[in-house]
C-alpha positions as a Markdown table, in Angstrom:
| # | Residue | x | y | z |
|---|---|---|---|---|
| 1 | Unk | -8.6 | -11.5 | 4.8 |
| 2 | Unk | -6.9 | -13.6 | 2.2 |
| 3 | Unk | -6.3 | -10.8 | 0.2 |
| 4 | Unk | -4.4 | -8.8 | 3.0 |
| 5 | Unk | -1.8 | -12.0 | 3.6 |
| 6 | Unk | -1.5 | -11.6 | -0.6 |
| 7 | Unk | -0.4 | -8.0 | -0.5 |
| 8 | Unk | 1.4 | -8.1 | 2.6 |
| 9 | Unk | 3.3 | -11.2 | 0.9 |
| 10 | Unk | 5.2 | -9.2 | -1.2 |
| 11 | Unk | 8.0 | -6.7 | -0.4 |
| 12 | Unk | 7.3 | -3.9 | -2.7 |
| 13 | Unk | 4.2 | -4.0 | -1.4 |
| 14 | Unk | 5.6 | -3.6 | 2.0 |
| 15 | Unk | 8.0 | -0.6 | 0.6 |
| 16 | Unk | 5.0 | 0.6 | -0.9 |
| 17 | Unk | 2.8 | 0.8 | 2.3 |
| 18 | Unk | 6.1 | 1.8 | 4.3 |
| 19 | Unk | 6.3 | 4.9 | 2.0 |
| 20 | Unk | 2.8 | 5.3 | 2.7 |
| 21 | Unk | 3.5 | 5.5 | 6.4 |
| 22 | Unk | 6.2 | 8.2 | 6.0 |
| 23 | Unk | 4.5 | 10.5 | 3.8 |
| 24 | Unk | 0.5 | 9.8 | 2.7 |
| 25 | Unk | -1.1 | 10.9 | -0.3 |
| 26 | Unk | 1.4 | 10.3 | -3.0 |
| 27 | Unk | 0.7 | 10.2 | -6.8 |
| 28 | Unk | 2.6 | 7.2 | -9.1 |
| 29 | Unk | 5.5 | 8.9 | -9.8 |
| 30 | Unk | 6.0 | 9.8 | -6.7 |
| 31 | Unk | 6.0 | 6.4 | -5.0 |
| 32 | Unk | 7.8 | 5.1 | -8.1 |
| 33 | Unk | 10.4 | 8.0 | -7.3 |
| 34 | Unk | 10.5 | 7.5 | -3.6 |
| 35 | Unk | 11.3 | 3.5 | -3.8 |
| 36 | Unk | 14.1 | 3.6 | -6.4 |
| 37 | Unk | 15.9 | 6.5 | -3.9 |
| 38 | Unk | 14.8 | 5.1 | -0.7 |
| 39 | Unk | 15.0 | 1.2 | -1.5 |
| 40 | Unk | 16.4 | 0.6 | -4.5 |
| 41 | Unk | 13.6 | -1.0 | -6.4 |
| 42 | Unk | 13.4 | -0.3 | -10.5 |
| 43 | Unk | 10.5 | -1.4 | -11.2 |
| 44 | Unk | 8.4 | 0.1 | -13.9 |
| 45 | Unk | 5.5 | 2.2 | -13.3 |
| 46 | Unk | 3.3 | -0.4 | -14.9 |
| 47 | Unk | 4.3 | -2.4 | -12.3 |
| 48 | Unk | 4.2 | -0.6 | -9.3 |
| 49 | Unk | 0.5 | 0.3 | -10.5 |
| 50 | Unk | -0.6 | -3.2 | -10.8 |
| 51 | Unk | 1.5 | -3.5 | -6.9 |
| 52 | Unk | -1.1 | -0.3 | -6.3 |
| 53 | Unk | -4.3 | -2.6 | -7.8 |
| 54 | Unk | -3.3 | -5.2 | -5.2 |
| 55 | Unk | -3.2 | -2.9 | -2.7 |
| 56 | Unk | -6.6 | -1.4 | -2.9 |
| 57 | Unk | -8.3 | -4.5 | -3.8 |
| 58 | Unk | -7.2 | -5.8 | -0.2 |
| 59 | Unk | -8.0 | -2.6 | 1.4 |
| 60 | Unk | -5.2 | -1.4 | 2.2 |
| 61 | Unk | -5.0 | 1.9 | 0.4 |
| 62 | Unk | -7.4 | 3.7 | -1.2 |
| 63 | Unk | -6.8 | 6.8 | -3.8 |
| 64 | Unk | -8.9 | 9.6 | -5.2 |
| 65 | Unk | -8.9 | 11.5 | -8.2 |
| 66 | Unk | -7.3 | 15.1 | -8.3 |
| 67 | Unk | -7.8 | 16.4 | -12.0 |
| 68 | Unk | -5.7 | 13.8 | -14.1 |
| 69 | Unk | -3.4 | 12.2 | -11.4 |
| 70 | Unk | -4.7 | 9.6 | -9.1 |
| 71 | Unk | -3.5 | 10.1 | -5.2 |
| 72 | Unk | -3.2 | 7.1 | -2.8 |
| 73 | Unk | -3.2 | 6.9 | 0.7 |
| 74 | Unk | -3.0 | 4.1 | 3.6 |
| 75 | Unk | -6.1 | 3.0 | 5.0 |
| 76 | Unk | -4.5 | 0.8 | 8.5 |
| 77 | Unk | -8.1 | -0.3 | 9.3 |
| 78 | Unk | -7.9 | -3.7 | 7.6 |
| 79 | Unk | -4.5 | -4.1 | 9.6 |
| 80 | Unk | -6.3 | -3.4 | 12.8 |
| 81 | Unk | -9.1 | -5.7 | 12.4 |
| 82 | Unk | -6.7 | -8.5 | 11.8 |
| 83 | Unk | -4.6 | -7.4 | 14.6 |
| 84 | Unk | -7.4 | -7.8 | 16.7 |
| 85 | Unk | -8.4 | -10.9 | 15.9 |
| 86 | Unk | -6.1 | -12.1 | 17.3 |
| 87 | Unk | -4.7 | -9.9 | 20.3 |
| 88 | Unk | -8.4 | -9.4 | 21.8 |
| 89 | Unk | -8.5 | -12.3 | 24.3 |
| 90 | Unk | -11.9 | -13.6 | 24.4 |
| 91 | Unk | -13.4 | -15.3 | 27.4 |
């Protein structure tokens, strides 16, 4: 669970995950395109990979292999386990 609070600490991992939400299955460049257009963010690729690491390592997204390019998706599952740790009331 630690690792989720990590990646959800950071806000291009949030823009990351958000762009995630709008549109899964995205390769690098894509992502890399979508959040210098949509939120202004220049980092490099090399970075918004290692953002991409952090991501998967908590869970969070997961990515498969399509010939050369990598594609990553959102995986919400780790999100609702946490939620509902917390919102199921137990008695």
């Amino acid at each position: 669970m630690v690792d989720i609070f990590r990646a959800l600490a950071d806000q291009t991992r949030r823009q990351i995950l958000d762009e995630l939400v709008d549109r899964d299955g995205q390769t690098l460049f894509e992502i890399c395109s979508r959040l210098t257009m949509k939120h202004g963010n220049t980092s490099t690729r090399q970075a918004i990979s290692q953002h991409l690491g952090v991501l998967e390592a908590a869970e969070l997204i997961r990515s498969h292999r399509d010939g050369r390019t990598k594609v990553h998706h959102l995986n919400i599952e780790p999100l609702r386990e946490l939620a509902t740790r917390w919102l199921t009331k137990k008695e």
